[in-house]
Backbone as CSV, one residue per row, in Angstrom:
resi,resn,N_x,N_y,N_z,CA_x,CA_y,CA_z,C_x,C_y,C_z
1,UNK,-1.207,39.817,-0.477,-1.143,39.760,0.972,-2.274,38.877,1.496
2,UNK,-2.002,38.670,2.557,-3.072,37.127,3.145,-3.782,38.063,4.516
3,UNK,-4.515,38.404,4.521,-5.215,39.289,5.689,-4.955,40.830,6.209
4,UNK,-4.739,40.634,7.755,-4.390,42.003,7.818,-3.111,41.737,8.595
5,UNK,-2.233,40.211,8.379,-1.022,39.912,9.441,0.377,40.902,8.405
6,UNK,1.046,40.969,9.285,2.428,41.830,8.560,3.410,40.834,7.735
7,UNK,4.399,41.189,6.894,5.148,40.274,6.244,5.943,39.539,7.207
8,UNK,6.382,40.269,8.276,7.027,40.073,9.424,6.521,38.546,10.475
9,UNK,4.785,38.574,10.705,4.413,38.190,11.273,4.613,36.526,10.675
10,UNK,4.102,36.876,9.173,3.933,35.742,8.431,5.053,35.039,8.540
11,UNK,6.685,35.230,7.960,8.061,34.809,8.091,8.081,34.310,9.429
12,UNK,7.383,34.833,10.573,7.215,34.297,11.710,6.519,32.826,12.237
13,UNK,5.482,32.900,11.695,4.761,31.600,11.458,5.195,30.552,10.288
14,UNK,6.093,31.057,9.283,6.445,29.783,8.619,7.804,29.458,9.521
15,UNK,8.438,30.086,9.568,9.428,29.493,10.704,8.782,28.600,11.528
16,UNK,7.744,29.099,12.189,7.721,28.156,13.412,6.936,26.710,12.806
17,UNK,6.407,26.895,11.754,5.741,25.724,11.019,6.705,24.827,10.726
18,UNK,7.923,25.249,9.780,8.894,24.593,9.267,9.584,23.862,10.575
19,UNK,9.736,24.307,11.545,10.577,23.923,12.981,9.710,22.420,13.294
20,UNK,8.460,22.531,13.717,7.186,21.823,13.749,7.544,20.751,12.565
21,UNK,7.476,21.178,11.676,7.809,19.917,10.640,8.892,18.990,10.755
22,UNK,10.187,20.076,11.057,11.446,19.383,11.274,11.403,18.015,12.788
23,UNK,10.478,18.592,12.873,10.569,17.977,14.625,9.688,16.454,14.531
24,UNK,8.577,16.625,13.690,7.873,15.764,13.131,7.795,14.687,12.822
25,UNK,9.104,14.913,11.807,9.319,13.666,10.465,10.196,12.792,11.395
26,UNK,11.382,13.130,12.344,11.705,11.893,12.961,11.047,11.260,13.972
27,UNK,9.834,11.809,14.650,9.142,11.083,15.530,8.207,10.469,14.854
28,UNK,7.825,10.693,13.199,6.779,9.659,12.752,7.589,8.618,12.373
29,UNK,9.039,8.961,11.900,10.390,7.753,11.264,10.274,6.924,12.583
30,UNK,10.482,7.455,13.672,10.875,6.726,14.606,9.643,5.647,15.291
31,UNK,8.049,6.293,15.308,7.365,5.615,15.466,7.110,4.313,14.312
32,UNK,7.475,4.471,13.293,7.181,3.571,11.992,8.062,2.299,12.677
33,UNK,9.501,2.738,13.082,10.783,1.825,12.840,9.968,1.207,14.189
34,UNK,9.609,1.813,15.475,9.193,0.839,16.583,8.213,-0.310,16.297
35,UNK,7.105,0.648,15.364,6.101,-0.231,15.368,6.283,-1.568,14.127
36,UNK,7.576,-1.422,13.354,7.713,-2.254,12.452,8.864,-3.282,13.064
37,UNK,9.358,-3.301,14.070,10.311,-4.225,14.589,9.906,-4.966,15.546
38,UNK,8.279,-4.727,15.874,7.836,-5.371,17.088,6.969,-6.607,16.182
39,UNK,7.060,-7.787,16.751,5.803,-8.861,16.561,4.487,-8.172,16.075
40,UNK,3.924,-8.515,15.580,2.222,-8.469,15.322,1.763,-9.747,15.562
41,UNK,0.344,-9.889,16.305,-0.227,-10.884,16.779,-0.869,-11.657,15.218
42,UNK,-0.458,-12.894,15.698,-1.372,-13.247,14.174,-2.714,-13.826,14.530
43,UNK,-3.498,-14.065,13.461,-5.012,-14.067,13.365,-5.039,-15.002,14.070
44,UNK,-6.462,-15.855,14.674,-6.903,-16.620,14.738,-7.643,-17.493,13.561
45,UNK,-7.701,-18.920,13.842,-7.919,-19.837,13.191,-9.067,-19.620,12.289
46,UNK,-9.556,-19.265,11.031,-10.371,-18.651,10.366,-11.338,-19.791,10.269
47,UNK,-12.785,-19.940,10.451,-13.866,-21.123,10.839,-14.378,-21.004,9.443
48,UNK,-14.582,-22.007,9.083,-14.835,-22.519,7.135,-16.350,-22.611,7.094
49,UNK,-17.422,-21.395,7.385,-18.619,-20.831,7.308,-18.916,-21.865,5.619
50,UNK,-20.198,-22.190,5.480,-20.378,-22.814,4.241,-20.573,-22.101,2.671
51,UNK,-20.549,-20.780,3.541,-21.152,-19.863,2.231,-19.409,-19.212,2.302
52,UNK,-18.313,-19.326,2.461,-17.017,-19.162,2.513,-16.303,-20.004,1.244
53,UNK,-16.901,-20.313,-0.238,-16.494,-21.424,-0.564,-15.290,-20.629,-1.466
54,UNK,-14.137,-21.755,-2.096,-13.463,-21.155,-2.880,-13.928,-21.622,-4.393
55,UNK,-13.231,-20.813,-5.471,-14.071,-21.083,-6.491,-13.194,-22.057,-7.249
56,UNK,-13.475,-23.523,-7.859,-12.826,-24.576,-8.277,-13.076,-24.841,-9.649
57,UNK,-13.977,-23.701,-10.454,-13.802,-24.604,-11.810,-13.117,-22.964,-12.641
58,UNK,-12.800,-23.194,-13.760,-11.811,-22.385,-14.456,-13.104,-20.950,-14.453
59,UNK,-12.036,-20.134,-15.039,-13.005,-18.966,-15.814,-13.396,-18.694,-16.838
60,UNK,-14.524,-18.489,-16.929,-15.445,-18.638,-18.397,-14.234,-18.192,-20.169
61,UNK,-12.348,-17.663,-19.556,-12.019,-17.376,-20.986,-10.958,-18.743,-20.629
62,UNK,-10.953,-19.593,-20.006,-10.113,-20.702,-19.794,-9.604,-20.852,-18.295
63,UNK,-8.158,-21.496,-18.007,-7.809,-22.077,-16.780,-6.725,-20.810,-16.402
64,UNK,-6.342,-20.017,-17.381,-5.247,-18.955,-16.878,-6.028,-17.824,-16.590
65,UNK,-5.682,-16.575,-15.224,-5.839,-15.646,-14.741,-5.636,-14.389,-15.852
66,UNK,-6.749,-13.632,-15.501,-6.933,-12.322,-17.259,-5.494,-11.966,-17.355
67,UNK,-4.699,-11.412,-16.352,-3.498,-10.936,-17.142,-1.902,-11.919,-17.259
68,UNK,-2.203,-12.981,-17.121,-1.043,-13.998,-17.145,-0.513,-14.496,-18.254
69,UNK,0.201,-13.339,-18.849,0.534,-13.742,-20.282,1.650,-15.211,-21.227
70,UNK,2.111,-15.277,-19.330,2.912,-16.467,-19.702,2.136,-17.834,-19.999
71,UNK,1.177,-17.945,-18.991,-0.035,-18.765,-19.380,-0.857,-18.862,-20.370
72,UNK,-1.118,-17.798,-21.202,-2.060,-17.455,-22.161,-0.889,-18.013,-23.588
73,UNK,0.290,-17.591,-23.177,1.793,-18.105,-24.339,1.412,-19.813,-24.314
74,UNK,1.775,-20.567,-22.817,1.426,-21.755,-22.847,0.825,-22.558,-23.298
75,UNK,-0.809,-21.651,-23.118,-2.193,-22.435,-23.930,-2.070,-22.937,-25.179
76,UNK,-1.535,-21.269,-26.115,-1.827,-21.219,-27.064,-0.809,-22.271,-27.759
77,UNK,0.054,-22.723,-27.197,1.117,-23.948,-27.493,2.509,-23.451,-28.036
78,UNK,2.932,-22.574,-26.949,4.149,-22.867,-26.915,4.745,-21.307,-27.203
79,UNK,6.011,-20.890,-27.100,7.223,-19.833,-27.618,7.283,-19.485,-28.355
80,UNK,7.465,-18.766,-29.119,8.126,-18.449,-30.513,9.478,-18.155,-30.259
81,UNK,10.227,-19.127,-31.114,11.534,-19.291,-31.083,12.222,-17.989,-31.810
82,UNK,13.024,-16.915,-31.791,13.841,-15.870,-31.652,15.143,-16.488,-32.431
């Protein structure tokens, strides 16, 4: 038992919880669908600060990204034919 409320009371409050829930889920569905069909403003023009730089020479294990296995196939020269 959970305090000193009755079994009665309790069945009472999950009802009204569950109702609350029911009532819920389509006004958060419905806020999602408004707020996803409307425009969003896009950024402004991003100002190229000098310490903003991008990075231009490879990475210290070569020119392909750590998990790009198609690249890493490439390097190593080529497919294995099947």
């Amino acid at each position: 038992m959970s305090g000193a409320v009755s079994h009665e009371e309790e069945v009472k409050q999950m009802g009204f919880w569950k109702n609350v829930t029911f009532a819920a889920i389509p006004v958060c569905i419905g806020v999602a669908i408004w707020d996803l069909s409307h425009a969003h403003p896009h950024d402004h023009e991003q100002i190229e600060y000098p310490y903003m730089h991008i990075r231009t020479k490879d990475f210290p294990w070569g020119p392909c990204s750590l998990f790009d296995t198609h690249c890493w196939e490439e390097q190593k020269g080529g497919h294995d034919e099947e």
